[in-house]
PDB file of N, CA, C and O in Angstrom:
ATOM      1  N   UNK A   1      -5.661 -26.203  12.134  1.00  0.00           N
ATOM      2  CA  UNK A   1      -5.397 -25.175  11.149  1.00  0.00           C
ATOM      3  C   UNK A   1      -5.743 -25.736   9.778  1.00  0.00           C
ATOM      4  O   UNK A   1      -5.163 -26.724   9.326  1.00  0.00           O
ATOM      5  N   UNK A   2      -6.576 -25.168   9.213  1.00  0.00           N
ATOM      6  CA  UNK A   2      -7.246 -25.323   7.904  1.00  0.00           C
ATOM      7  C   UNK A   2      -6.286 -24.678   6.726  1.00  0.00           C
ATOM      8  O   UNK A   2      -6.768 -23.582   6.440  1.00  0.00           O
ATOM      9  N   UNK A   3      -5.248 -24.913   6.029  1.00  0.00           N
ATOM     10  CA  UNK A   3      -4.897 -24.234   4.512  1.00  0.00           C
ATOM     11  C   UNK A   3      -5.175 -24.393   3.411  1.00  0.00           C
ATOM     12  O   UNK A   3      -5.084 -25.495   2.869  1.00  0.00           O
ATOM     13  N   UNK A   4      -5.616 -23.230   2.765  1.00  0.00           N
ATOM     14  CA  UNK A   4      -6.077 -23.805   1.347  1.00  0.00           C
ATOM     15  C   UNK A   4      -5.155 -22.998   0.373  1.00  0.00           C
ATOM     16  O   UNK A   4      -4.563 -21.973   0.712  1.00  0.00           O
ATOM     17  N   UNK A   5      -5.094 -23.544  -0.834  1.00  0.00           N
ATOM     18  CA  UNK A   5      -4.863 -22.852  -1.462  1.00  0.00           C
ATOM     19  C   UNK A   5      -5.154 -21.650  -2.455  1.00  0.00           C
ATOM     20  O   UNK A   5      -6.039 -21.918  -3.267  1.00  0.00           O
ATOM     21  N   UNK A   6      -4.607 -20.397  -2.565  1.00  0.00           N
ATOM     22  CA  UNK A   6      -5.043 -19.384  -2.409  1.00  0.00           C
ATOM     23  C   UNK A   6      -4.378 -18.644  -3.824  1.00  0.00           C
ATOM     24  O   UNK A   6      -3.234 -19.016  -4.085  1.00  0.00           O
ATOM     25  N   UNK A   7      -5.056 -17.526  -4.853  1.00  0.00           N
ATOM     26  CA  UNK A   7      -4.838 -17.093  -6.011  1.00  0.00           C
ATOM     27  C   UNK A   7      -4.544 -16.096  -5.342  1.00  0.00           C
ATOM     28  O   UNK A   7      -4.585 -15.960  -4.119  1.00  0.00           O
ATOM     29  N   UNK A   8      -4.050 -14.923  -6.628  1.00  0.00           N
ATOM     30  CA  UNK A   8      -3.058 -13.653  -6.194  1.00  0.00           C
ATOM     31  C   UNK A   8      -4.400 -12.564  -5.687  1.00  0.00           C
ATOM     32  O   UNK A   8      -4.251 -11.361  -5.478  1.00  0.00           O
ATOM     33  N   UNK A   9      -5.370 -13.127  -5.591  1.00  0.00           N
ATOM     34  CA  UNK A   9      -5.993 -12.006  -4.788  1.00  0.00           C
ATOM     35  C   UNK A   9      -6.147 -11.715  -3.497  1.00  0.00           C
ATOM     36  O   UNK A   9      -7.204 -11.852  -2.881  1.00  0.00           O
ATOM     37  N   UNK A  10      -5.133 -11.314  -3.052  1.00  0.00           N
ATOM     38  CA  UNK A  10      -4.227 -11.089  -1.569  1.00  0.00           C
ATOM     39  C   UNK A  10      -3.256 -10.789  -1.294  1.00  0.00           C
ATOM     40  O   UNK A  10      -2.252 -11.312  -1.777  1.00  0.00           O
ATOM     41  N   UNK A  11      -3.225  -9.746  -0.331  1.00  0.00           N
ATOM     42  CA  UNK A  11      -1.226  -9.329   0.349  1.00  0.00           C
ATOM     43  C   UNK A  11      -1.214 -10.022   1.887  1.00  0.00           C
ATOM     44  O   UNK A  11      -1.992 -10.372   2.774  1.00  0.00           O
ATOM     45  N   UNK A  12       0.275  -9.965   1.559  1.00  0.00           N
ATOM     46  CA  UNK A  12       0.520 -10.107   2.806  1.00  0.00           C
ATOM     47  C   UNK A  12       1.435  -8.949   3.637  1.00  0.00           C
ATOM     48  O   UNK A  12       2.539  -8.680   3.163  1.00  0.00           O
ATOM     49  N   UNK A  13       1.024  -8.310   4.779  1.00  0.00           N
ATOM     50  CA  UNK A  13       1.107  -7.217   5.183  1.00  0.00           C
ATOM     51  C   UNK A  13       1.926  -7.301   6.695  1.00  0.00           C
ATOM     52  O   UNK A  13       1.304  -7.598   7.716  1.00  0.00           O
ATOM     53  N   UNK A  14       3.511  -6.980   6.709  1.00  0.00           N
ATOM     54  CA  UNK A  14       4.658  -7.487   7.822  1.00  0.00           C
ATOM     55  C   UNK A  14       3.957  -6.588   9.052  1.00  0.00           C
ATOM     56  O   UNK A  14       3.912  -5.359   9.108  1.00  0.00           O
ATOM     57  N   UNK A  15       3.480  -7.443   9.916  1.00  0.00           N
ATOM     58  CA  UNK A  15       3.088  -6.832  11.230  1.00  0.00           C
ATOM     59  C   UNK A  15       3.851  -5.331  12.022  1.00  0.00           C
ATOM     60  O   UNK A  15       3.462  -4.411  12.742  1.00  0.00           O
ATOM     61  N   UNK A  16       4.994  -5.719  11.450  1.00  0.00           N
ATOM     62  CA  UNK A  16       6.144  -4.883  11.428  1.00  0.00           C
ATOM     63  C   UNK A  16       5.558  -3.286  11.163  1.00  0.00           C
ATOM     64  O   UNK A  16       5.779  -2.412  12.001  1.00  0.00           O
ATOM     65  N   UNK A  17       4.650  -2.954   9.679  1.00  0.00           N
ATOM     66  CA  UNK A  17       4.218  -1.672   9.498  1.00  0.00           C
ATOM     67  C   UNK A  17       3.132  -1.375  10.469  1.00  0.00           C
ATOM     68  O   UNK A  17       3.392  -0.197  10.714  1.00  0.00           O
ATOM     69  N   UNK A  18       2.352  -1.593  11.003  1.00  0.00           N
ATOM     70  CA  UNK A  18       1.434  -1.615  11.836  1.00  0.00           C
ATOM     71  C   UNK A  18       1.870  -1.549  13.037  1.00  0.00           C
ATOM     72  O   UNK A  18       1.009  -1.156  13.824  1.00  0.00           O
ATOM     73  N   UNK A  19       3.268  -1.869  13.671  1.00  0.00           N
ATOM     74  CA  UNK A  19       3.622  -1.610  14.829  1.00  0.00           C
ATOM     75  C   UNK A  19       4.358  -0.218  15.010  1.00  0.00           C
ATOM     76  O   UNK A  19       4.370   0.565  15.960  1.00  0.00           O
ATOM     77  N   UNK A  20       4.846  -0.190  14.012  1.00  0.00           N
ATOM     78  CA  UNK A  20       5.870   1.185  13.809  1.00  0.00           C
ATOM     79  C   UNK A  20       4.980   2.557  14.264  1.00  0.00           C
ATOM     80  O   UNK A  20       3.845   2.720  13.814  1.00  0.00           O
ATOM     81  N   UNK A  21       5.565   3.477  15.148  1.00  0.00           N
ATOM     82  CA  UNK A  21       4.342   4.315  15.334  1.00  0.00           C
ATOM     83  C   UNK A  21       4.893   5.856  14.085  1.00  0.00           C
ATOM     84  O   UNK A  21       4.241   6.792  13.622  1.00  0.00           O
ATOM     85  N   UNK A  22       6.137   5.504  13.959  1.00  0.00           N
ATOM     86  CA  UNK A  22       6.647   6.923  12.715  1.00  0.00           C
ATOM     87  C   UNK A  22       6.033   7.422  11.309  1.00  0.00           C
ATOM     88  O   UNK A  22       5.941   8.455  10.645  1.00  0.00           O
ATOM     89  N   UNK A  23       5.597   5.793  11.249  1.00  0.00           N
ATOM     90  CA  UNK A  23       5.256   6.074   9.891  1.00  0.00           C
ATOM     91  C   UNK A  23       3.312   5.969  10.121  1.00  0.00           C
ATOM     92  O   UNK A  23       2.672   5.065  10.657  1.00  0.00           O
ATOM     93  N   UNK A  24       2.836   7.187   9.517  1.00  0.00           N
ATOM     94  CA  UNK A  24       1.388   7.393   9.547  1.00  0.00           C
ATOM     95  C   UNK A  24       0.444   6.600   8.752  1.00  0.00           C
ATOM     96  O   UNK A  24       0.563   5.892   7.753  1.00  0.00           O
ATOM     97  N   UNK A  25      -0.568   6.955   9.539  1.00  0.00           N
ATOM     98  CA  UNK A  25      -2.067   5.369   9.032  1.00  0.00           C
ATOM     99  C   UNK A  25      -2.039   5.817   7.509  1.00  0.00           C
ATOM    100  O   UNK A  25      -1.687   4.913   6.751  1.00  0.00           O
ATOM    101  N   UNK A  26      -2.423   7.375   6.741  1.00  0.00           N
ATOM    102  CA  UNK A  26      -2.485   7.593   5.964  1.00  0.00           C
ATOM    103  C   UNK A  26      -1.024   6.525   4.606  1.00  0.00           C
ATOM    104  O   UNK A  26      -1.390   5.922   3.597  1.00  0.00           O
ATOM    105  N   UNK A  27       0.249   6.618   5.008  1.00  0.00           N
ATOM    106  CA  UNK A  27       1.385   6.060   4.563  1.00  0.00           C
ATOM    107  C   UNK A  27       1.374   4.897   4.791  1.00  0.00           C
ATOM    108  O   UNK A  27       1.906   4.276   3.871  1.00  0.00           O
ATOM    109  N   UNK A  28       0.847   3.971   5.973  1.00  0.00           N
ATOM    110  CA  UNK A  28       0.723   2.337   6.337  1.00  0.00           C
ATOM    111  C   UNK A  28      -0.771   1.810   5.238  1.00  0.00           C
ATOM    112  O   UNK A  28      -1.040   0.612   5.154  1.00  0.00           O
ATOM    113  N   UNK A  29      -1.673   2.945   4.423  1.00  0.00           N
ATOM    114  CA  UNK A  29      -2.891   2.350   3.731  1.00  0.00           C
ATOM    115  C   UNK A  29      -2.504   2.715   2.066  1.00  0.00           C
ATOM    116  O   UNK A  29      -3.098   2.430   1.026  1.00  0.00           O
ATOM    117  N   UNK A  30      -1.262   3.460   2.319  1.00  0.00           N
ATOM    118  CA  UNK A  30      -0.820   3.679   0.625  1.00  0.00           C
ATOM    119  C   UNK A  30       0.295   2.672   0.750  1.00  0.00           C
ATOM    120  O   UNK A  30       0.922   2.788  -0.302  1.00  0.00           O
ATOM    121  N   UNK A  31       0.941   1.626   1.586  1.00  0.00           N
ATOM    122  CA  UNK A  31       2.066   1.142   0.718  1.00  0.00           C
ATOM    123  C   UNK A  31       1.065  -0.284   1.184  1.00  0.00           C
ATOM    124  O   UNK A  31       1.518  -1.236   0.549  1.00  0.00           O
ATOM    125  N   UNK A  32       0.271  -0.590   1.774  1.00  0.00           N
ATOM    126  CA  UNK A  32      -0.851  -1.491   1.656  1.00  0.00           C
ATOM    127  C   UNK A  32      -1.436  -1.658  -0.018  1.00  0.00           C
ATOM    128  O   UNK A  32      -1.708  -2.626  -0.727  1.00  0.00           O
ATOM    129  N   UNK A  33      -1.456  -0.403  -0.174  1.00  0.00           N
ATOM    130  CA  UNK A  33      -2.206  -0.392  -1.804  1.00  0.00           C
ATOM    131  C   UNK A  33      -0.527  -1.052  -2.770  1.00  0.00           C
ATOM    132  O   UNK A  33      -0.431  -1.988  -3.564  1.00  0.00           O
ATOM    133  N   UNK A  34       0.470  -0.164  -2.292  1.00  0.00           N
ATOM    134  CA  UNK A  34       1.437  -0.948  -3.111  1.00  0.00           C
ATOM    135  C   UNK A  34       2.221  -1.817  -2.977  1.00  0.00           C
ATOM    136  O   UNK A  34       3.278  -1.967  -3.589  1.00  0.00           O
ATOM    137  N   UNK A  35       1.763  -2.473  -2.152  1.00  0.00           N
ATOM    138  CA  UNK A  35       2.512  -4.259  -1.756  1.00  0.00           C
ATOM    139  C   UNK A  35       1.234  -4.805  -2.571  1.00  0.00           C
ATOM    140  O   UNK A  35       1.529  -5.611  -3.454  1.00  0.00           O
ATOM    141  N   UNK A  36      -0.335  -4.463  -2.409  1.00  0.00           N
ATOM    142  CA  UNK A  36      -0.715  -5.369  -3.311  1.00  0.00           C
ATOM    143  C   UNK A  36      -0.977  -5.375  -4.587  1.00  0.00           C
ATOM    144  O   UNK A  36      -1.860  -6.065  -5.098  1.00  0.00           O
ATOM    145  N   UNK A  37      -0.106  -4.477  -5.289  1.00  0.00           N
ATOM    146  CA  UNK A  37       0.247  -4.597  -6.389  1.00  0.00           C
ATOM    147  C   UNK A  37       0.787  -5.496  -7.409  1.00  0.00           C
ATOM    148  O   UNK A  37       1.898  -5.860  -7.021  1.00  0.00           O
ATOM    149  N   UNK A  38       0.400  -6.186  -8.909  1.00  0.00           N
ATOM    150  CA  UNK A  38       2.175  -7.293  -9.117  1.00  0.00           C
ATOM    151  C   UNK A  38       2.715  -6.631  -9.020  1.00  0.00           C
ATOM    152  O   UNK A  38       2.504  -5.432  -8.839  1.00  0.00           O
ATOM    153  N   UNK A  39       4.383  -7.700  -9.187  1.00  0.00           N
ATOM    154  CA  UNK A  39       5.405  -7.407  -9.325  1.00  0.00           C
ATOM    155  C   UNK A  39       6.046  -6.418 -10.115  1.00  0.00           C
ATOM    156  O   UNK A  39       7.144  -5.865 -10.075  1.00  0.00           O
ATOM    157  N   UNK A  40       4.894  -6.345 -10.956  1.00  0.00           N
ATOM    158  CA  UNK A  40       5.738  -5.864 -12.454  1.00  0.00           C
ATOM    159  C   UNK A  40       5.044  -4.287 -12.496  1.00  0.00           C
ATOM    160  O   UNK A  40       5.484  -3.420 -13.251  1.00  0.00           O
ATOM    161  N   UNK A  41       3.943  -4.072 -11.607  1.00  0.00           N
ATOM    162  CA  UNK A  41       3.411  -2.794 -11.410  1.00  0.00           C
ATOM    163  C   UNK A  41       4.079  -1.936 -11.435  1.00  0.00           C
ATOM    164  O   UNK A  41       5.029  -2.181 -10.691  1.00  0.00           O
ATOM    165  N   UNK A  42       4.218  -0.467 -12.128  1.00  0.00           N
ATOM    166  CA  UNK A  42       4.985   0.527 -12.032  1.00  0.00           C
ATOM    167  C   UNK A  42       4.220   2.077 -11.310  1.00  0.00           C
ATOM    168  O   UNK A  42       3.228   2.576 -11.840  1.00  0.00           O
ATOM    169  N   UNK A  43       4.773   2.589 -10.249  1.00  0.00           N
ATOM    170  CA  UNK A  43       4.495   3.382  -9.431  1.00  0.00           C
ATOM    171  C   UNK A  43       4.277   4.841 -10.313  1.00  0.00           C
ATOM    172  O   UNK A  43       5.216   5.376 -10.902  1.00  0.00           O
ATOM    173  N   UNK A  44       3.085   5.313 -10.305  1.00  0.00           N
ATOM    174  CA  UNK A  44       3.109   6.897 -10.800  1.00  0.00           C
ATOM    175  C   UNK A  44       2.138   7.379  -9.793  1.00  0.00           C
ATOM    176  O   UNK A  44       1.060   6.922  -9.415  1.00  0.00           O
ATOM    177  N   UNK A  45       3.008   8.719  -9.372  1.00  0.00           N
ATOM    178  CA  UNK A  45       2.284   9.004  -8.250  1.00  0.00           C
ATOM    179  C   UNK A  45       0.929   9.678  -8.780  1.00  0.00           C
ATOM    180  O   UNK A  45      -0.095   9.459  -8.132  1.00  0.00           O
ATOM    181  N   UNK A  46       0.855  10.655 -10.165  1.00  0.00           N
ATOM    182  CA  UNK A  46      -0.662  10.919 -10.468  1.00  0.00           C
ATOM    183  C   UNK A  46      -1.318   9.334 -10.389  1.00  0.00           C
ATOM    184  O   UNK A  46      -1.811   9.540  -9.280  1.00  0.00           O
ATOM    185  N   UNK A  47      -1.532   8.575 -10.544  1.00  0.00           N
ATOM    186  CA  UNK A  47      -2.435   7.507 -10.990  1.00  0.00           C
ATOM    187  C   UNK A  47      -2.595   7.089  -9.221  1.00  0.00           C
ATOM    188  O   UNK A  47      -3.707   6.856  -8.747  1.00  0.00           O
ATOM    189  N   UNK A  48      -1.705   7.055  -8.628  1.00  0.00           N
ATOM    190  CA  UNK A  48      -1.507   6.624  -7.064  1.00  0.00           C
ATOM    191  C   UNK A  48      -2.630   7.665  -6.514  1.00  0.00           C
ATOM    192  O   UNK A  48      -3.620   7.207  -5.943  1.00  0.00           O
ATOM    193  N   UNK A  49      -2.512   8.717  -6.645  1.00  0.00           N
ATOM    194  CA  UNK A  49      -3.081  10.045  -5.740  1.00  0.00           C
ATOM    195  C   UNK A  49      -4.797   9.717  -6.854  1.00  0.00           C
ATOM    196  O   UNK A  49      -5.838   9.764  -6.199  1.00  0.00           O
ATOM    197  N   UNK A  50      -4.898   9.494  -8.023  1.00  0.00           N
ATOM    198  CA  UNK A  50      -6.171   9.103  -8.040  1.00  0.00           C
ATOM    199  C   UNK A  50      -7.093   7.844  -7.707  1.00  0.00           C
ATOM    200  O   UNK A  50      -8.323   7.788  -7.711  1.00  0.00           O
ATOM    201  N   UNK A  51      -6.236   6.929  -7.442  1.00  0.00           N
ATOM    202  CA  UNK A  51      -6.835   5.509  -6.935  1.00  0.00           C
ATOM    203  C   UNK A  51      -6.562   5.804  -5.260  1.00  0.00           C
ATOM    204  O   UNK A  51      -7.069   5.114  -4.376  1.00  0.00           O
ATOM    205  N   UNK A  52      -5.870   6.697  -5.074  1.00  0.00           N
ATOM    206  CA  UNK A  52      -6.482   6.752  -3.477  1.00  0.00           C
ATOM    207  C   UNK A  52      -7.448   7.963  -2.946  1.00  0.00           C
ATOM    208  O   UNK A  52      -7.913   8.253  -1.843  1.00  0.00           O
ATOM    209  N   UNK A  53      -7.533   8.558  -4.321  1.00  0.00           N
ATOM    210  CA  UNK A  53      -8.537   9.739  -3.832  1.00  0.00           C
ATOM    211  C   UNK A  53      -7.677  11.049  -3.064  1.00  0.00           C
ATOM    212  O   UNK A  53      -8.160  11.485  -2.019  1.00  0.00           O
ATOM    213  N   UNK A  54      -6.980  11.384  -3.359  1.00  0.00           N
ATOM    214  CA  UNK A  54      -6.325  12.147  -2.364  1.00  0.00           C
ATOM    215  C   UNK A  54      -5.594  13.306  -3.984  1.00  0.00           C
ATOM    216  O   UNK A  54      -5.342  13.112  -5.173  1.00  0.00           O
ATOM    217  N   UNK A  55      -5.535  14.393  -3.058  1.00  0.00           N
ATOM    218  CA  UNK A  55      -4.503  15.022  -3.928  1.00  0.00           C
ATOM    219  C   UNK A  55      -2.736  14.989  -4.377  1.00  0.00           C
ATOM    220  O   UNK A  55      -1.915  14.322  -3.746  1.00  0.00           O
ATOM    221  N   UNK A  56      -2.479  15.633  -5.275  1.00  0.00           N
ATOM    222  CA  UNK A  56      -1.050  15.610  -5.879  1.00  0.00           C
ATOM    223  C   UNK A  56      -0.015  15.364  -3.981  1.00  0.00           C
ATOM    224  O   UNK A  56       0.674  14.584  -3.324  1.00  0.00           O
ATOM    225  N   UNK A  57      -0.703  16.801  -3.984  1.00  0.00           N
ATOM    226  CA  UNK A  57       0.973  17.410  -2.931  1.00  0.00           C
ATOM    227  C   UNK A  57       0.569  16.642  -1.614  1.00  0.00           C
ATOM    228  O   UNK A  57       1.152  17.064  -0.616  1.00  0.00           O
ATOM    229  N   UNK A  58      -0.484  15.395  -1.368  1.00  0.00           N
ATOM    230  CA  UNK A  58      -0.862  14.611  -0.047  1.00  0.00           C
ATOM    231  C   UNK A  58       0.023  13.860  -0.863  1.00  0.00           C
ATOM    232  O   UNK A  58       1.018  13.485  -0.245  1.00  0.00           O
ATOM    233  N   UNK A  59      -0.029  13.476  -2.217  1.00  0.00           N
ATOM    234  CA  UNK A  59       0.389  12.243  -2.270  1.00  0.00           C
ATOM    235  C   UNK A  59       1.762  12.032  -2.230  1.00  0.00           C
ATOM    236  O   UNK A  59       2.354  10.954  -2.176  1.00  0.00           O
ATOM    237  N   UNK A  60       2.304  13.382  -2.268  1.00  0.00           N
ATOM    238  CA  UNK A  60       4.032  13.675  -2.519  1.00  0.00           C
ATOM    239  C   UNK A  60       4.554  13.593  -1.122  1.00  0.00           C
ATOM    240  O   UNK A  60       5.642  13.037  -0.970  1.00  0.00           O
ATOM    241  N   UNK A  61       3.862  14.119   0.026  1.00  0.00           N
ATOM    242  CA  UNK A  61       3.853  14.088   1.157  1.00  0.00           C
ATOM    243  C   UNK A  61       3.613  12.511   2.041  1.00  0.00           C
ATOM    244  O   UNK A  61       4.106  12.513   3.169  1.00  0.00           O
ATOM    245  N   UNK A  62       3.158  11.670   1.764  1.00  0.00           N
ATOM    246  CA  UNK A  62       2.460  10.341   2.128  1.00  0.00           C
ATOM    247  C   UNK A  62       3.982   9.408   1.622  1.00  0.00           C
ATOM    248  O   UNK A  62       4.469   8.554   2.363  1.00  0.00           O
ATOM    249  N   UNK A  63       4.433   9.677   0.583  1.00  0.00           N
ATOM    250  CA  UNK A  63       5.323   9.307  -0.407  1.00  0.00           C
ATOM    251  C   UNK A  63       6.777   9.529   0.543  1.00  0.00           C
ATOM    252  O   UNK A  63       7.397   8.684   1.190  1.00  0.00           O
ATOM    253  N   UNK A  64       7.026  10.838   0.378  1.00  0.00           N
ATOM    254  CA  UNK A  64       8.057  10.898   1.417  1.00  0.00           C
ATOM    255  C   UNK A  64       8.173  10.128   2.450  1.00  0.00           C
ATOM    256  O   UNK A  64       9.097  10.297   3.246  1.00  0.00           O
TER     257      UNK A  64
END
């Protein structure tokens, strides 16, 4: 096993969401987008629904 060390350009993603079958691919590739967010990132769902391309009421829906 090779480790290197590695800058913040990367998430790490709990196998856990990917196994779950409740929660949808669409909702497992938007909280993908916001785990790799910083810390200090603040959530607005207009700005969310335009960096994922999707509309308002998908994104209110995805959100839920």
């Amino acid at each position: 096993i090779v480790r290197r060390k590695h800058n913040n350009r990367f998430a790490i993603v709990p196998n856990a969401i990917w196994d779950d079958k409740s929660v949808s691919l669409e909702a497992k590739g938007a909280l993908c987008h916001l785990i790799s967010r910083p810390h200090d990132w603040s959530v607005y769902l207009k700005k969310l629904a335009e960096t994922l391309g999707i509309g308002r009421d998908r994104c209110q829906r995805i959100m839920r």
